[in-house]
Structures are given as structure tokens and as C-alpha cells.
MOPAC internal coordinates of N, CA, C and O (Angstrom, degrees):
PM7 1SCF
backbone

  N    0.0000 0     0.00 0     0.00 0    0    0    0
  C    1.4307 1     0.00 0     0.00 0    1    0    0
  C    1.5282 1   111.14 1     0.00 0    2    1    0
  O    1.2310 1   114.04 1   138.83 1    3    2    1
  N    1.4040 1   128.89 1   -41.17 1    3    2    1
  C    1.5432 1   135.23 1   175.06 1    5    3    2
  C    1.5412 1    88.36 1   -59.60 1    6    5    3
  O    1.2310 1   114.19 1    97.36 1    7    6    5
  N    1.0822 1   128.60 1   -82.64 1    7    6    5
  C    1.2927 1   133.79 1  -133.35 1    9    7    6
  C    2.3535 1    95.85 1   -65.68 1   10    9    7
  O    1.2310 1   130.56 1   164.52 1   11   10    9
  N    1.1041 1    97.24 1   -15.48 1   11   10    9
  C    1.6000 1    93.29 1   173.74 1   13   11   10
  C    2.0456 1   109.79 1   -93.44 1   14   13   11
  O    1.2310 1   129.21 1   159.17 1   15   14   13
  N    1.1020 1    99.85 1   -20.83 1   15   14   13
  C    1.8302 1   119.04 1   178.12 1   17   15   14
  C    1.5086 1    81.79 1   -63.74 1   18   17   15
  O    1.2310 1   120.66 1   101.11 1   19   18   17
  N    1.6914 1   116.35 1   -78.89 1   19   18   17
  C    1.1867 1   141.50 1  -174.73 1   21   19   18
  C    2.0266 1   114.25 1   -14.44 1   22   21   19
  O    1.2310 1   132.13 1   112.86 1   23   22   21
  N    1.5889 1    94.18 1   -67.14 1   23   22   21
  C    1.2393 1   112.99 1   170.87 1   25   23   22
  C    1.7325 1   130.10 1   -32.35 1   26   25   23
  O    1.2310 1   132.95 1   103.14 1   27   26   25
  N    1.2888 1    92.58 1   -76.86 1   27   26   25
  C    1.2376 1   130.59 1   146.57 1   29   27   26
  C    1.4561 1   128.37 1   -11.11 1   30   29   27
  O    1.2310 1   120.93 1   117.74 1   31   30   29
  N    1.3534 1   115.83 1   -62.26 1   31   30   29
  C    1.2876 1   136.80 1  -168.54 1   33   31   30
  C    1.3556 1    88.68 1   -85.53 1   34   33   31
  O    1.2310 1   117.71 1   134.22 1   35   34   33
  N    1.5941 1   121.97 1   -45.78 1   35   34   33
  C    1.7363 1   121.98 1   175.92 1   37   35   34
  C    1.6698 1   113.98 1   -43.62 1   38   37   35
  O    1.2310 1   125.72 1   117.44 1   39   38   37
  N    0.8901 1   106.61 1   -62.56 1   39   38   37
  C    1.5855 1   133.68 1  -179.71 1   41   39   38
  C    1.7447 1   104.30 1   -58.91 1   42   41   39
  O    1.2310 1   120.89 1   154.87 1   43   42   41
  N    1.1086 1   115.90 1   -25.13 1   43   42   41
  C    1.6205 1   107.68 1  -179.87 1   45   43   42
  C    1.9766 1   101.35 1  -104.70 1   46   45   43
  O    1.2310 1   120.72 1   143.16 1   47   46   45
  N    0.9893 1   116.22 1   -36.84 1   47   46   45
  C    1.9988 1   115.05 1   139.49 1   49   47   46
  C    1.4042 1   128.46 1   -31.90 1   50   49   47
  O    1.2310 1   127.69 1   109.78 1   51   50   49
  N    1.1729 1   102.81 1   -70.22 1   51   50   49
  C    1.2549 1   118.78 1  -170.43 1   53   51   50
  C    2.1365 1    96.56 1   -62.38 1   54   53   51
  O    1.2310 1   121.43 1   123.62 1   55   54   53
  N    1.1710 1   114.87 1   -56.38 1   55   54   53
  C    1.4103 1   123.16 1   172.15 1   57   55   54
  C    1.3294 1   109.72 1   -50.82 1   58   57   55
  O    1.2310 1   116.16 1   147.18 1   59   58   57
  N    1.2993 1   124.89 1   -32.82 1   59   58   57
  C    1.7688 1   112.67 1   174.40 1   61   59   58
  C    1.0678 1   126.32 1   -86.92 1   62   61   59
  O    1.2310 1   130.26 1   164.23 1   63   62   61
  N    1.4734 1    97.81 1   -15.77 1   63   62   61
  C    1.8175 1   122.03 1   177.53 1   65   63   62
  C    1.6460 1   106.33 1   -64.69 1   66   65   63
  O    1.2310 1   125.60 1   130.20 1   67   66   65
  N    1.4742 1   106.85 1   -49.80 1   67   66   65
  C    1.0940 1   110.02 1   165.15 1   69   67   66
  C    1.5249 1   153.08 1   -58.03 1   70   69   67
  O    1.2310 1   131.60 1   151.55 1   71   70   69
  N    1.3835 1    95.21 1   -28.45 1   71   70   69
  C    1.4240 1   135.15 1  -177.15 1   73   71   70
  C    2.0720 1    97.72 1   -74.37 1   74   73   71
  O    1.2310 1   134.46 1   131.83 1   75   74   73
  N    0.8565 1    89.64 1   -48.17 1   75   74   73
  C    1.5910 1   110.01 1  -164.35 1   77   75   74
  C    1.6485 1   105.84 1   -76.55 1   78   77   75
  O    1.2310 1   121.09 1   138.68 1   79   78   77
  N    1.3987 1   115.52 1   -41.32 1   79   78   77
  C    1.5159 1   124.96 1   172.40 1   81   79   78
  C    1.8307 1   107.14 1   -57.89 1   82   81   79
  O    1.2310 1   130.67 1   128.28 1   83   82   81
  N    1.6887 1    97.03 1   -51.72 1   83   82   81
  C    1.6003 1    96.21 1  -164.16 1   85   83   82
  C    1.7344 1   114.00 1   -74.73 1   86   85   83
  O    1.2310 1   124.73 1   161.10 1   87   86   85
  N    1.0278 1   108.53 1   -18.90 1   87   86   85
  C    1.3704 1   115.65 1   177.45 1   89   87   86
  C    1.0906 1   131.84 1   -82.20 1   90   89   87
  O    1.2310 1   123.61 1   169.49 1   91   90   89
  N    2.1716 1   110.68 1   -10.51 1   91   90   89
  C    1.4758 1   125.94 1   176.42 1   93   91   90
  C    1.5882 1    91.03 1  -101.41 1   94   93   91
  O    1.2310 1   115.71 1   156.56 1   95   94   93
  N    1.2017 1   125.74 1   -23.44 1   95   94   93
  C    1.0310 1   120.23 1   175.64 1   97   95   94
  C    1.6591 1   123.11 1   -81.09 1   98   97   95
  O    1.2310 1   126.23 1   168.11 1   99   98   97
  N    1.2031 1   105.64 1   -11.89 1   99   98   97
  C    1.8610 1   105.95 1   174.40 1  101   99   98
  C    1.5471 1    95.31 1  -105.10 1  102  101   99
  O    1.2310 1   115.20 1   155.21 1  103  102  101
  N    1.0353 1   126.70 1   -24.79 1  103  102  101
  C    1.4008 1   120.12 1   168.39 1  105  103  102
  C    1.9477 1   107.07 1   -60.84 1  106  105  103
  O    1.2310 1   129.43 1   120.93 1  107  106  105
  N    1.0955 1    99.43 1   -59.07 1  107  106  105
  C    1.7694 1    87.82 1  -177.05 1  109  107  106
  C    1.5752 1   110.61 1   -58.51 1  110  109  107
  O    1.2310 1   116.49 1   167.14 1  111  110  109
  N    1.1008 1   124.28 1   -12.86 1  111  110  109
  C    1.8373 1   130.45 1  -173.77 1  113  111  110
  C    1.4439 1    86.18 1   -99.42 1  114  113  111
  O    1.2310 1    94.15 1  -142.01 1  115  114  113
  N    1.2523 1   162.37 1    37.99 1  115  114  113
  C    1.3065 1   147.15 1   172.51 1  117  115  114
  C    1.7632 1   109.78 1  -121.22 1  118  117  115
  O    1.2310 1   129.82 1   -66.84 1  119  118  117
  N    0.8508 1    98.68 1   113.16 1  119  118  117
  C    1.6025 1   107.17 1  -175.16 1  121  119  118
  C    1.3946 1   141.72 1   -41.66 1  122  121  119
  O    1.2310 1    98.65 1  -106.12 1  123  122  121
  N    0.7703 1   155.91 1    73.88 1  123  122  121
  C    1.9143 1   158.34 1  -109.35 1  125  123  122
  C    1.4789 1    86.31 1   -78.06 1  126  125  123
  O    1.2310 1   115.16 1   -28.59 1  127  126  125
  N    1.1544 1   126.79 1   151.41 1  127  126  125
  C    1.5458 1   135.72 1   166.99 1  129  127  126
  C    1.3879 1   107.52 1   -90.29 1  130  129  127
  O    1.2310 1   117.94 1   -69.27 1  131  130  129
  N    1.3530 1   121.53 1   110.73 1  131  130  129
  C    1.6321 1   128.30 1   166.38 1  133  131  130
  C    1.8399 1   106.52 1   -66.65 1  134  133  131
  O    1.2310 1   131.13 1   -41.78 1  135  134  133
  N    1.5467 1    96.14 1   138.22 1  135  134  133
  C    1.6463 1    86.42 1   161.48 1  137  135  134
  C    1.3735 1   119.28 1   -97.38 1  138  137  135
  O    1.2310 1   125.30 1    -2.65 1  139  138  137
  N    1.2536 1   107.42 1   177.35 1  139  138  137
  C    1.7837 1   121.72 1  -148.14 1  141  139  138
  C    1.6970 1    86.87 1   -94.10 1  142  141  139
  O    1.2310 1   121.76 1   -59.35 1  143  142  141
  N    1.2594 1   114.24 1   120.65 1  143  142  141
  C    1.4319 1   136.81 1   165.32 1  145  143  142
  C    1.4735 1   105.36 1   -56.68 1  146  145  143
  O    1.2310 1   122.55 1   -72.88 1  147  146  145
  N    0.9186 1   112.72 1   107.12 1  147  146  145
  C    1.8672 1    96.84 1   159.58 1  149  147  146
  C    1.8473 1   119.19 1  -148.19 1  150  149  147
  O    1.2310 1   127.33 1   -36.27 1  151  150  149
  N    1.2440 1   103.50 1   143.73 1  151  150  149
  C    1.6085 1   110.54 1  -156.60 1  153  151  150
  C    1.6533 1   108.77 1  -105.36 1  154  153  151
  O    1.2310 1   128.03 1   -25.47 1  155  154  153
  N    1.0237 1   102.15 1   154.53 1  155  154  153
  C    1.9226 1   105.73 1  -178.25 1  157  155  154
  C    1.3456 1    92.66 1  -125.70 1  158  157  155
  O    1.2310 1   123.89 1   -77.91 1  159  158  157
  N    1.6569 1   110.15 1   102.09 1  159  158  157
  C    1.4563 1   124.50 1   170.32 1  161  159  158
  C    1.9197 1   114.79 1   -76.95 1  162  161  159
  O    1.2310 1   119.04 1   -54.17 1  163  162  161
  N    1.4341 1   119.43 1   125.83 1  163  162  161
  C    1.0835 1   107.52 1  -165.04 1  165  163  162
  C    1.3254 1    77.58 1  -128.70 1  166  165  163
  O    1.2310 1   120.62 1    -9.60 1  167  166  165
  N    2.0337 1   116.43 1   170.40 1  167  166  165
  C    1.1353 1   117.52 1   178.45 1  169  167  166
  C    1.5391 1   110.05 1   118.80 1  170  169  167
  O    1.2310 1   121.63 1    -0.92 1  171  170  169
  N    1.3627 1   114.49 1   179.08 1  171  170  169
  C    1.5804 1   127.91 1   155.15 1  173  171  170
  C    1.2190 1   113.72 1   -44.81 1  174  173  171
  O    1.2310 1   110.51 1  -101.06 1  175  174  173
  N    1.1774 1   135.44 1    78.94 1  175  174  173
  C    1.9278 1   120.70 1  -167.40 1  177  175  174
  C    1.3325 1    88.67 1  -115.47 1  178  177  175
  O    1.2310 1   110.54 1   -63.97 1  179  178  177
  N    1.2800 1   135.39 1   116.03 1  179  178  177
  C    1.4239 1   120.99 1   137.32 1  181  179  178
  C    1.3903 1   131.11 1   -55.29 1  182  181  179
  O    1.2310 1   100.39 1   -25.16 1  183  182  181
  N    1.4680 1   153.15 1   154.84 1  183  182  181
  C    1.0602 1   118.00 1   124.72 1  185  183  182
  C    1.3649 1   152.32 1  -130.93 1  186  185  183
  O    1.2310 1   132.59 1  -131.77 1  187  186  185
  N    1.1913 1    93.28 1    48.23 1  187  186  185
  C    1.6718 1   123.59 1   151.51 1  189  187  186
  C    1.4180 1   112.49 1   -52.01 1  190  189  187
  O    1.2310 1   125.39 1   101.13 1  191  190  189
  N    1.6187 1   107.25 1   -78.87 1  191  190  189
  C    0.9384 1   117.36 1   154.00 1  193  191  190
  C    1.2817 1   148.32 1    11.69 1  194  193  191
  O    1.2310 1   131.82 1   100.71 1  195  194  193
  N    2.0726 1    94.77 1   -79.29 1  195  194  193
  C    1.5002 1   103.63 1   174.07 1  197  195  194
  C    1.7006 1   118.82 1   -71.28 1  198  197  195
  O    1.2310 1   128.58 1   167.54 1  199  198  197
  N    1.6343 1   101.08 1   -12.46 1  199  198  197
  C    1.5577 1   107.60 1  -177.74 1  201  199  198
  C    1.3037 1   102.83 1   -63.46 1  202  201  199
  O    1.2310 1   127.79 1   117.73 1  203  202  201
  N    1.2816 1   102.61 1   -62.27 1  203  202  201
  C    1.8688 1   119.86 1  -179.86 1  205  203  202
  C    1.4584 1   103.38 1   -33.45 1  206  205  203
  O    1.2310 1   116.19 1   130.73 1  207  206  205
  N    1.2240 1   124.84 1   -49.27 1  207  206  205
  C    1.5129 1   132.05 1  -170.07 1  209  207  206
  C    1.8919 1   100.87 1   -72.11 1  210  209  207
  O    1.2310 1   116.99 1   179.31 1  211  210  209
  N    1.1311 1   123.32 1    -0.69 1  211  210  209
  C    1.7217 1   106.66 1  -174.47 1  213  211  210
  C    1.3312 1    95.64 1    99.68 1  214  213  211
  O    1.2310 1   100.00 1  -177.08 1  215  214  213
  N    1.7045 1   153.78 1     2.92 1  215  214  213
  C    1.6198 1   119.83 1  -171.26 1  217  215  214
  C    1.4609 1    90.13 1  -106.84 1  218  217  215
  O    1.2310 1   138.64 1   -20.03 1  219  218  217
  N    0.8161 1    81.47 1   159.97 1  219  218  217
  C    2.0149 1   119.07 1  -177.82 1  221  219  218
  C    1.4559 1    93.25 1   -97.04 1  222  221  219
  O    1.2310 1   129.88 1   -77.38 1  223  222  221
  N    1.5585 1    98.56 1   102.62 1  223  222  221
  C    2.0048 1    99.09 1   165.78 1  225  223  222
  C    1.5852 1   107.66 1  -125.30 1  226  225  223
  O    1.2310 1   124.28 1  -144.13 1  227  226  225
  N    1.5198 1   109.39 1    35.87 1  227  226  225
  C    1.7022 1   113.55 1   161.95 1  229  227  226
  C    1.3329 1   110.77 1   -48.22 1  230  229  227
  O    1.2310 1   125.21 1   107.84 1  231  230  229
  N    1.9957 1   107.60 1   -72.16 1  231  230  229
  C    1.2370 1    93.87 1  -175.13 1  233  231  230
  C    1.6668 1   127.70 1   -68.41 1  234  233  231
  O    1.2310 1   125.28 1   166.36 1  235  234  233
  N    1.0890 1   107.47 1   -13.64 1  235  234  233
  C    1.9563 1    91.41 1  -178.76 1  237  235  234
  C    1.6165 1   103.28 1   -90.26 1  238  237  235
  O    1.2310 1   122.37 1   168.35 1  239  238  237
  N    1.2505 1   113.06 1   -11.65 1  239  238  237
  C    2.0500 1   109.23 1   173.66 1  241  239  238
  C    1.0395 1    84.30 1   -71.08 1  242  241  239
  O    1.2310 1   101.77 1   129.64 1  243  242  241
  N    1.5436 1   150.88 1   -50.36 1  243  242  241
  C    1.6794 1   126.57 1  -128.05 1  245  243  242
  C    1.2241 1    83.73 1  -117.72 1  246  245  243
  O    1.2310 1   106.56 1  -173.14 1  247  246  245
  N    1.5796 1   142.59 1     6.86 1  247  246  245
  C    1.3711 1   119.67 1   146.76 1  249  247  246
  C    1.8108 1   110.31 1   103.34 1  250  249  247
  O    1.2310 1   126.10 1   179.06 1  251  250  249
  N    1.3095 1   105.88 1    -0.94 1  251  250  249
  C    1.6212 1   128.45 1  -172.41 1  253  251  250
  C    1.3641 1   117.25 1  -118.82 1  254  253  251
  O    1.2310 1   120.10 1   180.00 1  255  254  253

């Protein structure tokens, strides 16, 4: 009867051991969140201009 308690108790160790490895291990594979760069252009700015040049000013015309 010990030696099946015994077992048992191995197998529920050994299962947290495991539990505990994979979860430090998807934590170190999880990607850091960069923050969002964003610039306050002051000056002569057209932006006609910057369209003409290739920039995308959807989101700062529509205010989002």
C-alpha cells in the first residue's frame, strides 16, 4: 500500500516538475512588447507634399 501512495506522489512531482519547466520555458519564447514611436513634426510641413513623398497621413487626417 506505501509503495503505491509512494508511486503516486512520484508521478504528481514529477507532473509539476513538468508543468513548471514548460511554462518558464514559453515565458522566455514570448515576445517583449515594443512601444509605439511617435513624432510631433513642427515647422514648414506641407502635407501634400509628404503624400507626394510616399507617407501615409490617413491616420493623423482622420484624427485616429
Amino acid at each position: 500500500m506505501h509503495m503505491r501512495r509512494r508511486a503516486v506522489t512520484a508521478l504528481v512531482v514529477v507532473g509539476l516538475v513538468a508543468l513548471v519547466v514548460a511554462s518558464a520555458a514559453s515565458a522566455q519564447g514570448a515576445k517583449k512588447l515594443e512601444p509605439l514611436n511617435q513624432y510631433l513634426v513642427s515647422g514648414r510641413i506641407n502635407p501634400e507634399d509628404l503624400a507626394r513623398a510616399g507617407y501615409d497621413l490617413t491616420t493623423l487626417l482622420a484624427g485616429g
